[in-house]
Residue, then its C-alpha position, 0 to 999 in steps of 0.5 A: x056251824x064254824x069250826x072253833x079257830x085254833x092258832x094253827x092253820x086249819x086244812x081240811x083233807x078230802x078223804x077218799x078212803x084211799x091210800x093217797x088222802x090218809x097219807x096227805x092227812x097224816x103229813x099235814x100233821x107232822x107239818x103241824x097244821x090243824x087237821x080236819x078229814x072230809x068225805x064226799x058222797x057225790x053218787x047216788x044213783x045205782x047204790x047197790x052192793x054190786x057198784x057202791x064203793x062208798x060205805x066201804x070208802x067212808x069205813x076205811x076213812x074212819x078208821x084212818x082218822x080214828x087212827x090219826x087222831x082227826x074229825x071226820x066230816x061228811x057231805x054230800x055233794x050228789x045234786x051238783x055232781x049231777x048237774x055240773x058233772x055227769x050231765x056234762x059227760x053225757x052231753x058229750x057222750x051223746x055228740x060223740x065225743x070222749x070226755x074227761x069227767x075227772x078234770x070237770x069234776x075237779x073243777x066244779x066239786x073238789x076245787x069248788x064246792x068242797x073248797x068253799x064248804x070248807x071256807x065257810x066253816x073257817x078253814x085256811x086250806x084244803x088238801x087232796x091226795x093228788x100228785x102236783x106241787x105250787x109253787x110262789x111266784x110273786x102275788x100268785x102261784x103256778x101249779x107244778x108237775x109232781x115229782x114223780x113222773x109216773x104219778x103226776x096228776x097236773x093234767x087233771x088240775x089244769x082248770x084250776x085257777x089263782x083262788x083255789x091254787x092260793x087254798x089248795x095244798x098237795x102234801x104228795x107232790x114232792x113223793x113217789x107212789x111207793x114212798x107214800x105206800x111205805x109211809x102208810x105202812x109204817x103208821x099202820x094206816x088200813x090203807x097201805x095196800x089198798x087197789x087204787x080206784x079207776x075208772x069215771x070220777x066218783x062213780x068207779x068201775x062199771x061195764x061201761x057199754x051197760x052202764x052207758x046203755x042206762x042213760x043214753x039211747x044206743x044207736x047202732x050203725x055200721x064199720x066202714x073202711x076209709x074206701x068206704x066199703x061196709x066191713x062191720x057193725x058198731x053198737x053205737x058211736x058213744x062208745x068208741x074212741x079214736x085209736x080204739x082197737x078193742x071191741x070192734x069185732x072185725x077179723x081178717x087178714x091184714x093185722x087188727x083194725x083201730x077206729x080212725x073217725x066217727x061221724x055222728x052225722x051219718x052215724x058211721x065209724x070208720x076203721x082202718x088196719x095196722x096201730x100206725x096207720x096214717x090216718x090215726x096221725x094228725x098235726x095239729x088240733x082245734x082247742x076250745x074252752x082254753x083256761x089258764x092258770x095264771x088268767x092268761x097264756x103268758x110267753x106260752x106260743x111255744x111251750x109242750x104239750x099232752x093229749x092224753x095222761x101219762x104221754x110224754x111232753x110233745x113239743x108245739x106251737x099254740x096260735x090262740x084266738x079267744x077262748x080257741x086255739x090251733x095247736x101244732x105239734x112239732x111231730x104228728x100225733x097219734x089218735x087226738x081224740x075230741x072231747x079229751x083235755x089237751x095240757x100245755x106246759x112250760x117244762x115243770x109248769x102247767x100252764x092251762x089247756x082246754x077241750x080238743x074239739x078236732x084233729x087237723x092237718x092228718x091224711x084225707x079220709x072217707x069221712x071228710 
């Protein structure tokens, strides 16, 4: 059944339960928008009191729009997080590879299903809780960093594009975290202090060599160094990533050993001594799945680039072919990681990225 229309512009807000999305909800308000709460149930699969977040998240959801004075809806989206997004992740698990499920969820669930739930139902915008601004620029919009450095979440929306960008409002981007922490206070919003919430996308804080472990196969195999001697055992390639330094269960003299490589051909990880080891470096990287904001690159042959959240801005030249890249930055990177989301910026705006396949240009190894 359609929302009745009102003469104000309707948003629904995502409502997580968290401090972010109560305070998005109440700054529309004060915008004088027509506001609508939604809460999203995407897992269900080990609901159990020891894992499930959910019942206390909609709990928490409630009362802020009892408090606001808004509806609350809710929707569950499990079946299409699970075939769109989890299975995603395992697949890339199982070859080897780190995935980003946050950026694939965003894609597939909050600017998809979610926004066309809420188009259907007659409503102009959603909102979300993230840290990014839009901006107008002719028939369109660029997606833009938030305003505070520390918080800004453009690295997990780049696979949006001009249709969701044109229904999609971020009341936060202009705020910092503390600011948003005082505002929720002030309104007395339950929220105010509440941990914000880690971990994979909708599914939260797990042990994740056990919660991994549920899905997929381990298959042991063995440390070695780039000489090729044998200095360890691994519980299986999924659950390492390149620069990883935790968990490796070696010792020695010769300081602390990070992964370097893993070859799932031969089931191997190989490691070497010392965080800036040269082999941990690299110059350059392959990219596929490249998506842009704008439907194309764009003047972006020179631009800036991340490998990882939170990174400073690295300096690059992106030498495009179809739907791939060959990206070199102009100073070698420390543990490009594949299957991790590479985002390309022009100063404030993101432009677009895609998935790192592998680092090239970096010292040879005994895995080549």
């Amino acid at each position: 059944m359609a929302f009745l229309k009102t003469a104000k512009p309707r948003v629904v807000v995502g409502m997580s339960g968290g401090v972010d999305s109560s305070v998005a909800a109440a700054l529309l308000l004060e915008q004088g928008y027509d506001v609508l709460g939604l809460f999203m149930k995407n897992w269900e699969e080990d609901d159990t009191d020891e894992h499930c977040t959910a019942q206390t998240d909609l709990a928490d959801a409630s009362q802020v729009c009892e408090l606001l004075g808004i509806s609350l809806r809710t929707v569950n989206f499990s079946h299409e997080y699970w075939e769109r997004v989890f299975s995603q992740f395992l697949a890339e698990c199982r070859a080897g590879r780190t995935p980003n499920p946050d950026v694939v969820c965003n894609r597939e669930i909050k600017f998809k299903e979610f926004l066309e739930w809420a188009l259907r139902l007659g409503a102009d915008f959603i909102a979300t809780g993230h840290y990014a601004r839009c901006r107008e620029i002719g028939d369109g919009r660029q997606l833009l960093k938030g305003a505070d450095p520390d918080k800004d979440q453009s690295y997990f929306l780049y696979v949006l594009d001009q249709y969701a960008l044109t229904r999609s409002l971020f009341p936060l981007g202009e705020l910092a975290k503390a600011d948003v922490r005082t505002t929720a206070q002030s309104l007395g919003l339950a929220t105010h202090d509440k941990k914000d919430s880690t971990g994979i996308c909708f599914i939260g804080e797990r042990k994740f060599k056990t919660f991994l472990s549920r899905y997929l196969r381990p298959c042991p195999g063995e440390i070695h160094d780039l000489e090729g001697n044998r200095i360890g055992k691994h519980d299986g390639l999924m659950y390492y990533t390149v620069g990883q330094r935790q968990g490796l269960g070696i010792g020695g003299p010769g300081g602390p050993w990070y992964v370097a490589e893993k070859n799932t051909a031969s089931n191997l990880l190989y490691a070497v001594q010392g965080h800036d080891h040269p082999a941990l470096f690299a110059h350059a990287a392959l990219v596929r799945d490249l998506h842009w904001i704008a439907g194309n690159a764009g003047n972006s042959s020179q631009c800036q680039a991340k490998i990882r959240y939170r990174q400073p801005d690295q300096a690059c030249r992106i030498h495009i072919t179809g739907s791939r890249a060959r990206v070199v930055f102009d100073q070698p990177q420390r543990a490009i990681t594949p299957g991790q989301s590479m985002v390309f910026y022009d100063g404030e705006i993101c432009l677009g990225g895609g998935v790192i396949e592998t680092a090239i240009d970096r010292p040879a190894s005994a895995a080549a």
